[in-house]
FINU-943248 format. One record per residue (C-alpha): x, y, z; residue in three letters; residue number from 0. Coordinates in steps of 0.001 Angstrom, whole numbers, plus 500000, padded with zeros to 6 digits. Example, Ala and Ser with C-alpha at 12.3 -4.5 7.8 and 13.67 -1.06 7.14 Angstrom:
// FINU-943248
+--------+--------+--------+------+-----+
:      x :      y :      z : rest :  nr :
+--------+--------+--------+------+-----+
: 512300 : 495500 : 507800 :  ala :   0 :
: 513670 : 498940 : 507140 :  ser :   1 :
+--------+--------+--------+------+-----+
This chain:
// FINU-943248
+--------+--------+--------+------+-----+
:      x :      y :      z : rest :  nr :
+--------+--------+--------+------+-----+
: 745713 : 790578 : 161564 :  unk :   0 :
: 747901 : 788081 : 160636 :  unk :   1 :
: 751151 : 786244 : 160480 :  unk :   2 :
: 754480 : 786596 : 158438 :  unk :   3 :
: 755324 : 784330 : 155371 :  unk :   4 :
: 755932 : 784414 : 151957 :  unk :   5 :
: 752342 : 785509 : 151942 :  unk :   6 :
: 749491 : 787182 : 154468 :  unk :   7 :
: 746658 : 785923 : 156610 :  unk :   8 :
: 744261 : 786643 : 159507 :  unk :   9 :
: 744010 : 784959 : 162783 :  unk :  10 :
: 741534 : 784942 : 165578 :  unk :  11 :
: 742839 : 786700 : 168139 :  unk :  12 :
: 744036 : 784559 : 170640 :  unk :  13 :
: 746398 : 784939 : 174485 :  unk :  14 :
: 749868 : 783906 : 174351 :  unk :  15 :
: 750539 : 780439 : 174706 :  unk :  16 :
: 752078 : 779296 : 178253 :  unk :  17 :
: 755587 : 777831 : 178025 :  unk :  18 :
: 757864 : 776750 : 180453 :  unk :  19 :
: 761268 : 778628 : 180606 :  unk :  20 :
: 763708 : 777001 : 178784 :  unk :  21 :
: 767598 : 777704 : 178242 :  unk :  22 :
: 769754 : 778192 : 175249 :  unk :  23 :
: 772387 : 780126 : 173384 :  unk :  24 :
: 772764 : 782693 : 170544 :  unk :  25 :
: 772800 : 780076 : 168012 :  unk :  26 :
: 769703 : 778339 : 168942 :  unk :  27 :
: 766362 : 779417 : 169143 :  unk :  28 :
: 765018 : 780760 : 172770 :  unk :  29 :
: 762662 : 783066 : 174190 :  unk :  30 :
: 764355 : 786581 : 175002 :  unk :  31 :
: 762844 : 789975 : 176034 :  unk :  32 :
: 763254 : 792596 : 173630 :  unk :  33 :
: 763918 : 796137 : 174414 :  unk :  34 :
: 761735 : 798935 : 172694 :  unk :  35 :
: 762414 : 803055 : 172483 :  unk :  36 :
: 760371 : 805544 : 172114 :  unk :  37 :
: 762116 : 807399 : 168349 :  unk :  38 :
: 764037 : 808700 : 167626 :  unk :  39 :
: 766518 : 806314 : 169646 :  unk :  40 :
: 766231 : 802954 : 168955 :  unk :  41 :
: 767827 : 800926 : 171669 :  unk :  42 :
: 768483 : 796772 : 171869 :  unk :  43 :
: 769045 : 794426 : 175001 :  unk :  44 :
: 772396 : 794393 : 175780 :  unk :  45 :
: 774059 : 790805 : 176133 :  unk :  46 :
: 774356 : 789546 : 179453 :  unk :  47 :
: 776851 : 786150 : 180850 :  unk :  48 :
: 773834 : 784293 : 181074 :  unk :  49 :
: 772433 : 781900 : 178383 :  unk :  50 :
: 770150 : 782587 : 175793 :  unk :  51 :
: 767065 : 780397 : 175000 :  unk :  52 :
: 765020 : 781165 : 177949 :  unk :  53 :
: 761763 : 782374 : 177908 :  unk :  54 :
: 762053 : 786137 : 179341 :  unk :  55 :
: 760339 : 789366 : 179020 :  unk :  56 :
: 760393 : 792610 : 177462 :  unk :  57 :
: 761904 : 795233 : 180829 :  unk :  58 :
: 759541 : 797687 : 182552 :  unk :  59 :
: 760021 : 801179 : 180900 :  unk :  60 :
: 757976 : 803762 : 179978 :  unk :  61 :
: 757081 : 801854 : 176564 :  unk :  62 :
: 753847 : 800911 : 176197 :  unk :  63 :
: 754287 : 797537 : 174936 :  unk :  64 :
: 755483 : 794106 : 176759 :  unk :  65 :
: 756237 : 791013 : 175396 :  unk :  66 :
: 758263 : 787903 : 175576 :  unk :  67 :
: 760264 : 785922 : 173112 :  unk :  68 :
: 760923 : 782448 : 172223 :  unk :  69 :
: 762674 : 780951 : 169526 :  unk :  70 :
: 762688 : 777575 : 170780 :  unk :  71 :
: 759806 : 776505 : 169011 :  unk :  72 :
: 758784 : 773921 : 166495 :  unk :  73 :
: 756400 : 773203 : 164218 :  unk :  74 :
: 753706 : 771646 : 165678 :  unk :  75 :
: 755303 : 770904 : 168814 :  unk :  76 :
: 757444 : 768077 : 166922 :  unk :  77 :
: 759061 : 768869 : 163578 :  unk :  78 :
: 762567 : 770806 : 164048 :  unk :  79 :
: 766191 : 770310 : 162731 :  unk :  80 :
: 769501 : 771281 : 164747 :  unk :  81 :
: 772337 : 770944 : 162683 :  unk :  82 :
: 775090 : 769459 : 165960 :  unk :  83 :
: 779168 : 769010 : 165432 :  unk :  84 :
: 778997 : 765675 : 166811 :  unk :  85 :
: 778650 : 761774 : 165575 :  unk :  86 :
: 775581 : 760296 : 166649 :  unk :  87 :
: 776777 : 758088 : 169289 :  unk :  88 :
: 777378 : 761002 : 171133 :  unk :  89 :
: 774209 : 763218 : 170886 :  unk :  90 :
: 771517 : 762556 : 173474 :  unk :  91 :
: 768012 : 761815 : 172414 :  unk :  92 :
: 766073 : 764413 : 171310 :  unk :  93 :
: 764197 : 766410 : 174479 :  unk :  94 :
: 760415 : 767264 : 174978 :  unk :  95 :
: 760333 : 770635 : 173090 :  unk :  96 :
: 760165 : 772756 : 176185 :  unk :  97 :
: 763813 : 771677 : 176981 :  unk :  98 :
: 765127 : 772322 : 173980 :  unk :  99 :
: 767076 : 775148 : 174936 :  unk : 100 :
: 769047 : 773190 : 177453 :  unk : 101 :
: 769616 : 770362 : 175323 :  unk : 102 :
: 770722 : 772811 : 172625 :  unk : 103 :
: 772827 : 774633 : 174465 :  unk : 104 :
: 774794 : 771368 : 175672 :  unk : 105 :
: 775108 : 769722 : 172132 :  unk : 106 :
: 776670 : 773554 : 170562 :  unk : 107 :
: 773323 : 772983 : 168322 :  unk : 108 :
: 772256 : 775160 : 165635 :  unk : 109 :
: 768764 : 776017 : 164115 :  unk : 110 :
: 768707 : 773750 : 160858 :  unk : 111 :
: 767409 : 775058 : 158034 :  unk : 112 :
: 764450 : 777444 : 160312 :  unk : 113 :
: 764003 : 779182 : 162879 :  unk : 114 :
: 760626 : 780117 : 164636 :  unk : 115 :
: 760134 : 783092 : 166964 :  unk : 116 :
: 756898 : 783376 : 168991 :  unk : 117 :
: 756473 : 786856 : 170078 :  unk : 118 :
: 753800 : 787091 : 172581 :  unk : 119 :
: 752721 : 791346 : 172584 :  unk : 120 :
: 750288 : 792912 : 175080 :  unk : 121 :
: 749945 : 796780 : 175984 :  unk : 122 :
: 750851 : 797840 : 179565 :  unk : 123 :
: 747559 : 799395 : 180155 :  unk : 124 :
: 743690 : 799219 : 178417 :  unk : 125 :
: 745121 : 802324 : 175929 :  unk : 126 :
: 745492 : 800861 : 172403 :  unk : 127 :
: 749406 : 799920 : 170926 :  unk : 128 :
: 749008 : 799767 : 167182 :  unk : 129 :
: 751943 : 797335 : 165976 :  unk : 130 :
: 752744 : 799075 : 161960 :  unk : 131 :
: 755669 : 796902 : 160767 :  unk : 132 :
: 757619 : 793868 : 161394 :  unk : 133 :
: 760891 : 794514 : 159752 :  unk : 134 :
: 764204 : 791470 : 159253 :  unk : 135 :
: 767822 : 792763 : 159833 :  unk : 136 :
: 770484 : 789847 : 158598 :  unk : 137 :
: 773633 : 790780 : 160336 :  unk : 138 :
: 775738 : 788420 : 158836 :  unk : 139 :
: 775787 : 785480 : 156792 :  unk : 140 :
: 778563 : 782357 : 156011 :  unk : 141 :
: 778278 : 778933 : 154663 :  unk : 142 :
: 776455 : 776738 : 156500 :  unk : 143 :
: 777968 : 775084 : 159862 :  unk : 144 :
: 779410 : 772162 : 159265 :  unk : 145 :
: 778144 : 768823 : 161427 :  unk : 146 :
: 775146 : 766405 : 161031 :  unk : 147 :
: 771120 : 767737 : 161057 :  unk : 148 :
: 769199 : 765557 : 163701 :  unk : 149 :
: 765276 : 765752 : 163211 :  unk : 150 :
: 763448 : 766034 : 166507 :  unk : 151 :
: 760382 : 764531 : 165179 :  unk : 152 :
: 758833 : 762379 : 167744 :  unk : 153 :
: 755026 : 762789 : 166942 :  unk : 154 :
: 752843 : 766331 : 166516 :  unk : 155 :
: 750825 : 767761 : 167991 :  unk : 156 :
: 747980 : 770354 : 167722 :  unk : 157 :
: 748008 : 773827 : 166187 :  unk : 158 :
: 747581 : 776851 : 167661 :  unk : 159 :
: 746256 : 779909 : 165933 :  unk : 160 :
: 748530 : 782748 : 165647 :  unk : 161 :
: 749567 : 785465 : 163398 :  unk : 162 :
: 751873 : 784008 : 160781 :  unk : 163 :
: 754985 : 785012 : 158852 :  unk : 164 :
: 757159 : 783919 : 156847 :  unk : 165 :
: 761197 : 785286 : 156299 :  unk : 166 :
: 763354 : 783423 : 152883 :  unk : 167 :
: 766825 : 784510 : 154320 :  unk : 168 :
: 768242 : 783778 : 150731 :  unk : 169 :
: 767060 : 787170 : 150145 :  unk : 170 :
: 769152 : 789967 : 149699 :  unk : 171 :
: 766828 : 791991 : 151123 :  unk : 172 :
: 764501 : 789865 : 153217 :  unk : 173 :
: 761051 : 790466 : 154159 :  unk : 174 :
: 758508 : 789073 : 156505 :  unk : 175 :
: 755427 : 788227 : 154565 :  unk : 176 :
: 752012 : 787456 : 156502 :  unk : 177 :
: 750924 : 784232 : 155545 :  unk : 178 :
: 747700 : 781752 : 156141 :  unk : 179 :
: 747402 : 780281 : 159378 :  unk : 180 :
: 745882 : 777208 : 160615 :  unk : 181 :
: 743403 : 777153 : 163931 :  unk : 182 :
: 742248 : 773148 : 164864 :  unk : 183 :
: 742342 : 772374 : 161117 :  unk : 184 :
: 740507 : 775690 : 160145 :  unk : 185 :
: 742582 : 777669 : 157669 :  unk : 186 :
: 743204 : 781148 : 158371 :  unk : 187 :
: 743593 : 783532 : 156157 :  unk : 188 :
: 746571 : 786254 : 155948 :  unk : 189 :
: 745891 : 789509 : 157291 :  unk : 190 :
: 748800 : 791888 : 156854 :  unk : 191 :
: 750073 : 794795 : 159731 :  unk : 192 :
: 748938 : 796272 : 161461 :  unk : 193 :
: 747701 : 794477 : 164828 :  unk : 194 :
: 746120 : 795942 : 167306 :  unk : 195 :
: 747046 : 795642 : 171134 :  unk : 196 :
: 745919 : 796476 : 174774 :  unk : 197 :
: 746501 : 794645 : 178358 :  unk : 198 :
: 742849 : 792854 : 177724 :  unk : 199 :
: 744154 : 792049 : 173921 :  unk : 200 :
: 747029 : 790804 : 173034 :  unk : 201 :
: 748562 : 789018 : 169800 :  unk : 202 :
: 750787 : 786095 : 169291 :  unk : 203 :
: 753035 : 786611 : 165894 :  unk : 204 :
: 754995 : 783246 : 164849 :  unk : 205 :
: 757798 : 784039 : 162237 :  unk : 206 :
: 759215 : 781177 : 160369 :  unk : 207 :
: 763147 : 782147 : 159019 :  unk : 208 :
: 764177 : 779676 : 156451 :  unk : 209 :
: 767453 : 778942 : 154177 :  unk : 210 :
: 768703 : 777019 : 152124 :  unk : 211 :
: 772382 : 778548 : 151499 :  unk : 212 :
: 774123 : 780149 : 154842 :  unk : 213 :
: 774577 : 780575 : 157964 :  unk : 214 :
: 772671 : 783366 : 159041 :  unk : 215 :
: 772408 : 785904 : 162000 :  unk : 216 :
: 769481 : 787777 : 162354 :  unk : 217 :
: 766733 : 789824 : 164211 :  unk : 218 :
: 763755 : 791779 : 164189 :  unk : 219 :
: 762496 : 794810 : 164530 :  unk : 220 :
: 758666 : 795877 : 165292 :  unk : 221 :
: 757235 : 798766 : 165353 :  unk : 222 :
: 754804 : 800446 : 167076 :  unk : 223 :
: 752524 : 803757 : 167846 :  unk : 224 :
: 750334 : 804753 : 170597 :  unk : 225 :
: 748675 : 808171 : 171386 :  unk : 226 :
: 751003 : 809939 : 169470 :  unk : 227 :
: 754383 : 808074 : 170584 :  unk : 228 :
: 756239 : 806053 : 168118 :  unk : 229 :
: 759329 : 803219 : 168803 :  unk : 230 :
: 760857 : 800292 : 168169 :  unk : 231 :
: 761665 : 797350 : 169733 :  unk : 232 :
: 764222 : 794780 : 168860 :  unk : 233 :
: 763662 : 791487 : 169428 :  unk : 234 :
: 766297 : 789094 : 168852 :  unk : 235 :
: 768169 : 786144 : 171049 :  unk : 236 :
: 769003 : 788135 : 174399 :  unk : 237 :
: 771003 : 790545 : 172846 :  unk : 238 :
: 772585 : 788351 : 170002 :  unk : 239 :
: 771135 : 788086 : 166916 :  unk : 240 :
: 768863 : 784837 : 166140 :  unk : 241 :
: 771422 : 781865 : 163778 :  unk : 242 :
: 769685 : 779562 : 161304 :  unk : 243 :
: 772016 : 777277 : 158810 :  unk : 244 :
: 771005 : 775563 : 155778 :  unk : 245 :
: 771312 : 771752 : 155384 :  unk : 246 :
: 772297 : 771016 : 152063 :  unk : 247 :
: 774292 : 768120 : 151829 :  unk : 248 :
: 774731 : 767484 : 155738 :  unk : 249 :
: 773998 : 763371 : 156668 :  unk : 250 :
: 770097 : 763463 : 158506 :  unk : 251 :
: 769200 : 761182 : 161420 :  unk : 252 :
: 765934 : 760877 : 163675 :  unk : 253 :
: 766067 : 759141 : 166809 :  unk : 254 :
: 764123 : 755582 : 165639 :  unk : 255 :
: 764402 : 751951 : 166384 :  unk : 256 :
: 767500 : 749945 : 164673 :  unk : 257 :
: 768150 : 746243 : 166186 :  unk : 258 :
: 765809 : 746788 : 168710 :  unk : 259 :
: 767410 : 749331 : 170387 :  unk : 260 :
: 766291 : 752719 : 170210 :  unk : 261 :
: 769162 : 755275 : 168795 :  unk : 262 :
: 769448 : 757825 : 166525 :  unk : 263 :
: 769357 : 756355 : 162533 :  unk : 264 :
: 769472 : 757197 : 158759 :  unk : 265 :
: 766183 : 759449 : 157431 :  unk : 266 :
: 767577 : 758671 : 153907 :  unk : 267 :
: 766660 : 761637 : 152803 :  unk : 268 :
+--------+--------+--------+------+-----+
């Protein structure tokens, strides 16, 4: 099994990371319970008044499957872009990535450029869950937001293996590829769907949604089988779709060192 990407590749199985709850909104990343249906009704969460970006999980039904969300995540614990409506003297610096869906939510930040999902999936019980496709839905798309990207980079950190893909929302018609992972600095290869699943064995599936050219609203759907059952479950941003914007021509800062005071400068890129 792998993850999605451009391309496939094969993970060792591994439990889903522990992350502290964090708290967003639909147009940053955050971790959000999905809702699954046995066919042929497909249901989806339903948004609520409170704010997306927190870690939550998928409801107790009679679906097989469970599994939590997060879309607050970046790579390598350091490397993200928000794209924020605001000068730099007035953005805060950037937060320890498991409060990034507060800080997000404050600054009206959007996802710059990508957006990665962590979708931790376990079965309710010992019986297998086979997981047969991982599917993108683009809702909508614009030009990108307009405002100034600020790089989060402070430093990575480790990797952790996972099933990788990968999602070009350029696309007309985009797809999540499985792609190569990377476990400690051993490459992984891709290994494509399906996954298997049970309460003793579950899988951790990272999708990475990049673009270059809009402003983009998206989920995704996975599906899934077990003992003659089939569904779907929808996992997006707590009932709104998942927003990444492209940063083409948008001014770049990191928060670095300038007179001796520490602030929020140039990249030059």
């Amino acid at each position: 099994m792998a993850p999605f990407s451009g391309s496939a590749t094969a993970a060792p199985r591994t439990t889903a990371p522990s992350r502290s709850p964090t708290t967003g909104k639909g147009s940053t990343t955050s971790s959000t319970p999905g809702t699954a249906s046995a066919r042929p009704t497909r249901t989806s969460p339903s948004a609520d008044n409170s704010p997306a970006g927190g870690k939550a999980s998928a409801p107790a039904s009679g679906v097989p499957l469970a599994w939590t969300v997060d879309s607050q995540v970046w790579a390598l614990g350091c490397g993200h872009d928000y794209v924020i409506d605001k000068p730099p003297a007035q953005v805060p610096p950037p937060p320890a990535e498991q409060d990034a869906g507060p800080w997000a939510t404050a600054q009206g930040a959007v996802h710059g450029r990508e957006t990665n999902v962590e979708i931790s999936v376990q079965g309710r019980s010992s019986t297998a869950v086979v997981l047969t496709a991982l599917r993108v839905r683009v809702v909508g798309r614009a030009s990108p937001v307009p405002g100034t990207a600020y790089a989060m980079d402070q430093g990575c950190g480790g990797s952790l293996s996972k099933r990788y893909f990968a999602v070009d929302l350029d696309k007309d018609r985009p797809v999540a590829h499985s792609v190569a992972g990377n476990d400690a600095g051993t490459p992984i290869p891709a290994v494509s769907l399906p996954y298997r699943v049970s309460s003793a064995d579950p899988e951790v599936l990272l999708v990475t949604a990049r673009t270059e050219t809009c402003a983009c609203d998206w989920y995704l759907e996975l599906d899934w089988s077990s003992q003659g059952r089939t569904g779907t479950a929808r996992i997006d941003d707590r009932g709104r779709p998942f927003r990444t914007s492209g940063l083409k021509g948008l001014p770049r800062y990191w928060y670095g060192s300038e007179n001796g005071e520490r602030q929020w400068v140039p990249t030059g890129d």
